[in-house]
C-alpha positions in Angstrom: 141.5 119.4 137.5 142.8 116.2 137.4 140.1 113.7 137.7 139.6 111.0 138.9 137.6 109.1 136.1 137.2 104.7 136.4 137.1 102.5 133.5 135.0 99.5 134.3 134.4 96.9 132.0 134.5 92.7 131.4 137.1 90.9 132.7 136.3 88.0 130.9 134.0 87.3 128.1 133.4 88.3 124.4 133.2 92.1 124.9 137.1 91.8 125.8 137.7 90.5 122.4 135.4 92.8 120.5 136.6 95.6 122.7 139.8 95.5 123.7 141.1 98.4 121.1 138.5 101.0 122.3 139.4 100.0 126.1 142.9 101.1 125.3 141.7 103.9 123.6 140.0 105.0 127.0 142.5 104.6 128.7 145.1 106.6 126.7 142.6 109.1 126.0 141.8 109.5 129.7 146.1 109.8 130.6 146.7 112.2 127.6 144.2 114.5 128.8 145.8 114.9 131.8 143.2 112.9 134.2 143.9 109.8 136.1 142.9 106.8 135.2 141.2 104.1 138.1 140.3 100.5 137.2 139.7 97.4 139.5 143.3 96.4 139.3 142.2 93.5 136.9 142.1 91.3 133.6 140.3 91.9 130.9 138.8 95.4 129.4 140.0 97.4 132.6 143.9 95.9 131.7 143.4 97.6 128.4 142.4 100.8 129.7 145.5 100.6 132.1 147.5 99.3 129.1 146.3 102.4 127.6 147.5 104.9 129.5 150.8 103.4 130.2 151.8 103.5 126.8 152.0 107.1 127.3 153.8 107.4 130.2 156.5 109.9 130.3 154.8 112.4 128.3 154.9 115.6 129.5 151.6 116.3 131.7 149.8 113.2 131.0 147.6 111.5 134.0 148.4 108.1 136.2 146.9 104.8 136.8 146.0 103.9 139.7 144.7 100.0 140.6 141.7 99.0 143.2 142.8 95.2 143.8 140.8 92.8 145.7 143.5 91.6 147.3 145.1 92.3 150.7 148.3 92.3 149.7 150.4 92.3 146.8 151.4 88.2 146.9 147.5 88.1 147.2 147.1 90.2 144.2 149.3 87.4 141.9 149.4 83.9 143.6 145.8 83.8 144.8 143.7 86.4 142.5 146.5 86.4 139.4 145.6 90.2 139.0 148.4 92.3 136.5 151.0 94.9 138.4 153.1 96.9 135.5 150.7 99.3 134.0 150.2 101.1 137.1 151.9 103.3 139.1 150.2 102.5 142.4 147.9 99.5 143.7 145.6 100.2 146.5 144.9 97.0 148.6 141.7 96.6 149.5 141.5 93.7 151.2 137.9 93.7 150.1 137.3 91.1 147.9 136.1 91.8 144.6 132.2 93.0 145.9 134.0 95.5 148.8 136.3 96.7 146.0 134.2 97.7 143.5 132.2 99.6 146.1 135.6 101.5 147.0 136.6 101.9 143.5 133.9 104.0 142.2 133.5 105.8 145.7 137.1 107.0 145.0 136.2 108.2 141.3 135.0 111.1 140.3 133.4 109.5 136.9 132.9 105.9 136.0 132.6 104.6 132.2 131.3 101.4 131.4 132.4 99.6 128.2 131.0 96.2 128.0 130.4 94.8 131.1 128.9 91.6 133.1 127.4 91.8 136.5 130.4 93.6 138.7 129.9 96.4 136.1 126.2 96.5 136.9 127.0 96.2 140.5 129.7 99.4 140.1 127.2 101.5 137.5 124.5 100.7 140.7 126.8 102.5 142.7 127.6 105.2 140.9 124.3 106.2 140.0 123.2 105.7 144.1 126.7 107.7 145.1 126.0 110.5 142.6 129.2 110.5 140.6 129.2 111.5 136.7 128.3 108.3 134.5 129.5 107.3 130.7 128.4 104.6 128.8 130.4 103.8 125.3 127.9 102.3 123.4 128.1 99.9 120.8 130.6 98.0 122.9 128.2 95.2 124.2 127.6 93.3 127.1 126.0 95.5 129.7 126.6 99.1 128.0 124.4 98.5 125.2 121.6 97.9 128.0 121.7 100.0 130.0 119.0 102.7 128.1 117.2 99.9 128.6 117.6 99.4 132.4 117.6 102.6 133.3 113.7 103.6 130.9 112.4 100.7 133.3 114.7 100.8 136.6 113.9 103.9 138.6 117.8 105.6 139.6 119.1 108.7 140.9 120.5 110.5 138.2 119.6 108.1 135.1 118.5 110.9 133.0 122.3 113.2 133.1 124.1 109.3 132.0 126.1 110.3 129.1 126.0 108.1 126.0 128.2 108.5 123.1 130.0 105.2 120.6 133.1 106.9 119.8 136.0 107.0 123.2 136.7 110.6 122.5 133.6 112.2 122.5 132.6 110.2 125.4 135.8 111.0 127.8 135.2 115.2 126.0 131.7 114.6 127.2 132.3 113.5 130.9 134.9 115.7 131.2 132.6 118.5 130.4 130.1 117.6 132.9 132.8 117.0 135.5 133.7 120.7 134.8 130.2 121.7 135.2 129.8 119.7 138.2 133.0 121.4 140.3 132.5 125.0 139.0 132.7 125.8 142.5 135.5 124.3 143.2 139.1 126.6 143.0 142.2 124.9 143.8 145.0 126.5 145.6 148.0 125.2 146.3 147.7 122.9 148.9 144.1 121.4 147.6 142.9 123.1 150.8 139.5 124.7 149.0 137.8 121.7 148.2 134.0 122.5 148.0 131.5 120.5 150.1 129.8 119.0 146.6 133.1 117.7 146.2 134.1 116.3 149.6 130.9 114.0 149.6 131.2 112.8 146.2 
């Protein structure tokens, strides 16, 4: 199955500094196992996840990155939002601005990770949890991760207790995969994807 898993992270901030290297390691991790790889299309620890997995590119059966931008259009994406292009292989523009796109980016994953994190990671862990998906948290990493145990003993949300936690990239992405596997038993793909179980058409 080749998931559909989101990196979200800082795009600005100290986390970025102190976690740039286990962002990449997300990333690559995520394209070497064959999954793809989704990120908001921006700066910071979601460029080093896509930085990641496009240092592997062109390795036999290794997963894409695909961008969520804000923007409506690519000019939109550089001049007025100065968002990065190369390390992916397709951009989808939103059009959304960066509230609306965080909503469509995790609506279009299958499993979202946080690393880090300021308030549009809260905003996309909010939606995760409230749109059901398979949740990671690398802790360790700062920022937002390292509170969300916290958050979620005191915050009632849907699903709070199945969050994954794990401080090592590896683990974590074995870890989601696993419950992503558990998650679409049910689902047996054929050829032309045509089989695609209800649990997994609503998301």
């Amino acid at each position: 199955m080749k998931y559909q898993i989101c990196v979200s992270g800082a795009a600005a901030g100290e986390t970025v500094e102190a976690d740039h290297q286990l962002a990449f390691d997300l990333g690559k991790g995520i394209a070497l196992r064959g999954k793809t790889l989704i990120t908001g299309a921006t700066i910071g620890l979601p460029w080093y996840a896509a930085k990641g997995a496009f240092s592997v590119r062109g390795k036999t059966d290794v997963g894409v990155s695909i961008g969520f931008s804000p923007a409506s259009s690519f000019r939109e994406h550089v001049v007025v939002y100065k968002l990065p292009t190369v390390e992916f292989d397709y951009i989808n523009f939103t059009g959304m601005a960066y509230v609306g796109r965080d909503v469509h980016l995790v609506r279009s994953s299958d499993a979202v990770i946080t690393i880090g994190g300021r308030m549009g990671s809260l905003h996309e862990l909010a939606t995760a949890l409230e749109s059901h998906k398979v949740c990671g948290v690398l802790m360790g990493s700062g920022g937002l991760a390292d509170f969300i145990p916290t958050l979620l003993a005191n915050v009632d949300a849907p699903g709070a207790e199945d969050v994954i936690y794990d401080t090592d990239p590896d683990r974590l992405l074995d870890k989601v995969i696993a419950a992503l596997d558990k998650k679409y038993a049910d689902f047996k793909p054929t050829g032309d994807d045509s089989h695609v179980s209800e649990d997994r058409a609503r998301g």
